[in-house]
FITINU-632336 format. One record per residue (C-alpha): x, y, z. Coordinates in steps of 0.1 Angstrom, whole numbers. Layout:
N
((X,Y,Z))
...
This chain:
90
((67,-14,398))
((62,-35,367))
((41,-15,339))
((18,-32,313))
((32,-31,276))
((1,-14,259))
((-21,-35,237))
((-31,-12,209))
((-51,-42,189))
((-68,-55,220))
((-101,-41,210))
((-116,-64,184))
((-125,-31,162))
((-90,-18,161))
((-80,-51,152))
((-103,-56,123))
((-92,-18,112))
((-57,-28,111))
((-63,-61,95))
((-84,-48,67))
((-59,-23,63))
((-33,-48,57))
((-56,-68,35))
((-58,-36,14))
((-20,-35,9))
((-14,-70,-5))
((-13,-82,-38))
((-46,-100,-44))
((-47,-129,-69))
((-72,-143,-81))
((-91,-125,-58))
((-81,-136,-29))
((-56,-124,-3))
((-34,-157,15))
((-41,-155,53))
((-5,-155,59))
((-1,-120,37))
((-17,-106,68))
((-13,-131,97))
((26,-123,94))
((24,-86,95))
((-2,-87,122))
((18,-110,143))
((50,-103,141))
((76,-81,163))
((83,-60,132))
((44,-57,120))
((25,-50,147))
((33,-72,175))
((-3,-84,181))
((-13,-120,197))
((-34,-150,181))
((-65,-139,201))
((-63,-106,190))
((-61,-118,152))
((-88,-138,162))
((-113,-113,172))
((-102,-86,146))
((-109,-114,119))
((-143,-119,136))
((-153,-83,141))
((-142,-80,104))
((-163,-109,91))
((-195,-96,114))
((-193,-60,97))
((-190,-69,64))
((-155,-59,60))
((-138,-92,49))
((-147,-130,40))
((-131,-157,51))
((-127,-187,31))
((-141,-217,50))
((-105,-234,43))
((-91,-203,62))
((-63,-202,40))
((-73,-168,24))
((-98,-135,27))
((-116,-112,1))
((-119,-82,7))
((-151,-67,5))
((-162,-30,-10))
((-170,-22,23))
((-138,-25,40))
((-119,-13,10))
((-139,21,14))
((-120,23,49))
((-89,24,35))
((-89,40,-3))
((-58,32,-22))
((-43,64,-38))
């Protein structure tokens, strides 16, 4: 029997938790944070080993509750007060 590997970013609100949270642990310049300082992390086998859709929709579900900004270039997000409150830096 062949068991599903578990998805743990599948939910687009675990997604946009996880990439705010990343977001938060970046060096921001200029106020901005490179899409790539958490498209890498998010993505990869040694982050947290989530798929393109899944970036997708946490980037959406972000965007839609205020979280983060995207840049219309896509190259880079802001992060906004109300998605830095989720994850305080100590």
């Amino acid at each position: 029997m062949k068991h599903a590997e578990a998805r743990p970013y599948a939910e687009p609100e675990a997604a946009a938790r996880k990439l705010v949270e990343l977001a938060g642990s970046v060096q921001v310049i200029n106020d901005r944070i490179h899409i790539e300082k958490i498209n890498g992390p998010f993505l990869s086998k040694i982050g947290c080993n989530a798929s393109g859709s899944e970036f997708g929709a946490g980037i959406r579900h972000a965007i839609e509750k205020g979280w983060l900004e995207l840049h219309e270039s896509g190259t880079y997000v802001r992060l906004l007060p109300s998605g830095a409150d989720l994850f305080p830096r100590h």
